[in-house]
Each structure stands twice: as C-alpha cells, then as structure tokens.
C-alpha positions, 0 to 999 in steps of 0.5 A, a space after each residue: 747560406 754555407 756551402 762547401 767545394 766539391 769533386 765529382 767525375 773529375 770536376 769541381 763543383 760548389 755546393 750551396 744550402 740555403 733557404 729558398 723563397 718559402 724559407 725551406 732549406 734547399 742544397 743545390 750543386 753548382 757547376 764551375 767549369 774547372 777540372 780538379 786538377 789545379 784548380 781548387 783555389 779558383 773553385 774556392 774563391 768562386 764559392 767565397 764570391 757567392 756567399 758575400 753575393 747572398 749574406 742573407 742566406 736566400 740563394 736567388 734562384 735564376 729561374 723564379 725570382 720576380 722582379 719585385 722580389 728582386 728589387 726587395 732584396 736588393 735594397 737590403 743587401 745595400 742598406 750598409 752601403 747608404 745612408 739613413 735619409 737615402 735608405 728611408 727614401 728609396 725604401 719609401 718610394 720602392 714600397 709606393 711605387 716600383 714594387 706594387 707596380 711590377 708585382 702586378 705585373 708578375 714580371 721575372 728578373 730575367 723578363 724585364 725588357 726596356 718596353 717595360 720599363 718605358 711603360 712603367 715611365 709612362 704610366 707615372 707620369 700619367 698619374 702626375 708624378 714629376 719627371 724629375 721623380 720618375 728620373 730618380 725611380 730609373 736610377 734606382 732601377 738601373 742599379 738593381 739591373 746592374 746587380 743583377 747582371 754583376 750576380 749574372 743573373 742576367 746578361 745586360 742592364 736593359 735600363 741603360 736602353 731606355 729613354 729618360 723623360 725630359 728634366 724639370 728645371 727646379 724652382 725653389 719656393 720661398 716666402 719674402 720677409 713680410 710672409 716669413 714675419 707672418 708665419 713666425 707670428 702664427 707659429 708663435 706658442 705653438 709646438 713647432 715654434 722653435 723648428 720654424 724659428 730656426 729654419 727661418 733664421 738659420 736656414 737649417 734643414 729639418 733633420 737638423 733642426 731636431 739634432 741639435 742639442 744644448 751642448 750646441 749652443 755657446 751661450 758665451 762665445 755666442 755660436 750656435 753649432 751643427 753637427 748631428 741630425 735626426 731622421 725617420 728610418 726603418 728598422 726591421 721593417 717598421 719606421 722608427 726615429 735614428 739619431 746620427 752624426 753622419 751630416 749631409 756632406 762635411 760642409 754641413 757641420 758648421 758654427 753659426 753666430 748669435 746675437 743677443 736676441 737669439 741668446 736670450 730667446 734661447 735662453 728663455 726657452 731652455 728655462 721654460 722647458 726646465 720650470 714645465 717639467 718641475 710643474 708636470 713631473 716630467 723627467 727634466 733636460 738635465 745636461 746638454 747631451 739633451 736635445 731642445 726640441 721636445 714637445 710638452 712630454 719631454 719627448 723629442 719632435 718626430 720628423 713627420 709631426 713637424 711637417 705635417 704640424 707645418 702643413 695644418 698651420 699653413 691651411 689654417 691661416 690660408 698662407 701661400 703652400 710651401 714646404 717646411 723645407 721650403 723654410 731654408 730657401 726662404 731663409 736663402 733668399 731673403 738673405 741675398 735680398 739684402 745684399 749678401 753674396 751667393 758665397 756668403 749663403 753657401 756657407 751659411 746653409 752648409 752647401 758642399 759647393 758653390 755650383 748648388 747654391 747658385 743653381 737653386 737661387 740665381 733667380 730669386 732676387 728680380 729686384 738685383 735685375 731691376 737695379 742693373 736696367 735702372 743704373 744701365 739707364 743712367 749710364 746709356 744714351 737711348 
C-alpha cells in the first residue's frame, strides 16, 4: 500500500492505493477531519500510522471483511511478533478450528457479538475439545478483536464480554521406571532410538531433542549442552522443518552432565553413523555443526515422524497411551521418586520458575504421602 495527503475544499485528506479482497488495485480517499491550516504533520502522521496498519498492501475495507478473513490477516501481520512453535500452533489451531467454523457462518468483523462466540464455545465442547483448549482459542480470539478495535475498525473487544469455560486442572501423565525400562527395551534399534533415550534420561522436550548437535556433547568434561531447537513451521503456507536457537525460555539453555555410560553410548553411536554412511554412500556427519538425530539416509528426524513413530510403538507392544512429551514428565517423576527436590528437577528440565514445576509434579510422588502417615504414626498416640 502507498498513499499519499492531500487538500480538498479546505480539508486534508489521505489518499491509499491498495489491492482490495480480489487483489485489484483500488484508491480510496479517507477523511481526517483536520483543516489545511496547520495541521499537515498531524495528517501525515495519521497516514504513516495506516501503512504500518496494513504492511501487506490489503486496505481492510470496514465494510466487507469477514470475520474469518480477519482472523487470516491477523495472524500474518503478527507472525514477526511470535515465535515458531506459537506461530505453527496458532496457525494449526486457526486452520482446524476457528476459520473453517466462522466461515461458515458468513459472519462480518464488525457483526461479531458475544452470543457468537458463546456458541462457538459451546459448539467445541459439544465436539470434546478440552476446556482448557477452547480457553486458548478465546484468547486468540480476543487478540484479534482487540486489533481490530486498535484499526478501529470496530469499537470494543466483544470477547472480554463472554464467559470463560471452567478450567481443567491438568495431569500430567508419565510412566514409573519399570514402564520407562520397558519402553527403552522396545525402542531399542529402532529409528527413534536416541529420541526416546534422551527424553527419557534427560527430560528434554522434542524440539530439543532433534537441536542438538554434536558440537554439544563434551565427551571430555563429560556435559551434555542445550542450546538450539528444531521445530515444524509454515513458510509461504506450506509446513516446513526451522532450525533455531531461540529456546523456550533462557532457563532452557542448560549444561547437564554424563557419566560414562551415556559417553560410551553416544560415542558408540556417533561411530556407527560414520561407518554406515562409509558402507551406503551416504554423505557422512563430518564436523560437530551436524545434528545426531538422523535416520538411515543422514537426514534429520522431522518432529512429526517422531511422534507418530512414538505412537506405532506404543500400539504395537499395547503400552500405557502416553505422549512423547509425556517422556519429560516420566523423566520428572521418577527423579523426584527417588529423592531429588522439585528445585533439583526444575533445573534439570530448563523450567523458567520454580512455581511451574511445582504446579505439574506436586502430585506425582504418592509414595513421599505414605512415608509421612507412617512416620506420623510412629510419632503419635491414637
């Protein structure tokens, strides 16, 4: 979008040309209200203020810009302002959810009332979407309400009128050791070997797992460092794997120490991948800029094979269902089973603060309650 201000009968007036829905090139003249007379400069900030509003040279028309489309445009103007993982899931949870369902509704921006959105509310759970998740969908749906009255485009956030549905406290799952011991017997020589290795002993989260390196394991000092993430985001519209090190939070860059099993375990492993590629022809992990998680081809895991991989495991060998991230809570639990503080874990998984951990594991370790009734019944008289 350009435009440009502009004097007619006395009054200063901004002129747009932009494309419209149909990607036609359309002028339009917008009143400012202001008088030549001194206020130029005013004009010219106002038309300034409109072009960052609209960077990707759409003018929003008032008038004809349905909610759904409103929703598609918002989410690209703040795709800089997010990171990956946020942008790849509010893209995925708009595309399944929110757009197809108001576009069917044929709804406009400016038509949008709270009874609308208490339905859409209503019509998720219907369909069994967990409370917490139809929260995160009002939460997106207030932001693009309040762009939109920021644009003033509209005159208040309708969302902050409507009911929240009752939050579900949150359980996390998790396997005890005899079920983790399992599982790494089953994954054993499989391509997700190392994933569930390292989810399992380390507690890392998947798009960390696939970030590391083999610059990040000090086979000397004998630490094991994270500091990049791999993740699945969309690029032009189409999904696509990004590599980064832009962590969750600063407390997830973190150097953990080995011990001489995982040494040789990793080491062993880092001499199979070179002798296999010698033996297909395959381009060998020459340097440690080379990521360790590749599959048979040299090529780097894709988030997506992991889980679902995870998933065919778990059917196969009827386990209890859990999600590979439920590996990190497994890794959690078991370590405060055997006896190390929630501060100790915190660390550990890279929590930014001591309130998260505790609020996801204060209840995994029944045993720690049974310990303190029988000591409390050695101490008391009944």
């Amino acid at each position: 979008m350009t435009g440009s201000v502009q004097e007619k009968n006395g009054m200063l007036y901004i002129v747009v040309n932009y494309k419209d829905e149909n990607n036609k090139r359309r002028q339009k003249w917008i009143k400012t209200g202001l008088a030549i007379r001194g206020n130029r400069r005013k004009a010219e900030k106002m038309l300034t203020d409109l072009l960052a509003e609209n960077q990707d040279d759409t003018y929003i028309s008032k008038s004809k810009v349905l909610f759904s489309d409103y929703i598609k445009f918002w989410l690209e103007v703040n795709k800089s302002n997010l990171q990956v993982t946020t942008f790849d899931g509010y893209t995925h949870m708009l595309r399944r959810h929110l757009i197809p369902y108001f576009k069917t509704k044929n709804i406009y921006l400016q038509e949008v009332t709270p009874i609308h959105l208490s339905k859409y509310i209503n019509d998720k759970l219907d369909e069994g979407l967990n409370p917490n998740t139809v929260i995160k969908h009002l939460a997106i749906i207030r932001s693009v309400l309040q762009y939109a009255v920021k644009q003033k485009l509209i005159k208040e956030n309708v969302a902050d009128l409507v009911e929240k549905p009752k939050r579900k406290k949150y359980l996390a799952q998790f396997y005890n050791q005899e079920e983790i011991n399992t599982l790494l017997s089953f994954t054993k020589n499989t391509s997700i070997e190392l994933p569930v290795f390292l989810a399992c002993y380390f507690g890392l989260r998947r798009s960390e797992i696939l970030g590391l390196k083999w610059g990040a394991i000090d086979f000397s000092n004998k630490t094991i460092t994270i500091q990049h993430k791999v993740v699945r985001a969309y690029v032009d519209g189409k999904c696509t794997i990004q590599c980064s090190d832009d962590l969750k939070t600063d407390s997830s860059y973190r150097t953990l120490p080995l011990n001489d099993t995982i040494c040789n375990y990793l080491g062993d492993l880092r001499l199979r991948q070179l002798t296999y590629s010698k033996v297909t022809f395959i381009r060998p992990n020459k340097n440690l800029d080379d990521y360790i998680c590749i599959d048979s081809r040299g090529e780097l895991l894709k988030p997506d094979y992991i889980s679902r991989a995870f998933h065919k495991i778990i059917l196969k060998h009827d386990l209890k269902p859990i999600r590979f991230h439920d590996l990190r809570h497994s890794c959690a639990s078991l370590l405060l089973s055997l006896g190390y503080s929630m501060k100790d874990v915190q660390e550990w998984l890279g929590h930014s603060n001591f309130q998260t951990t505790a609020n996801i594991y204060a209840h995994v370790d029944p045993k720690n309650k049974q310990n303190m009734i029988d000591e409390l019944g050695n101490s008391l008289i009944i």
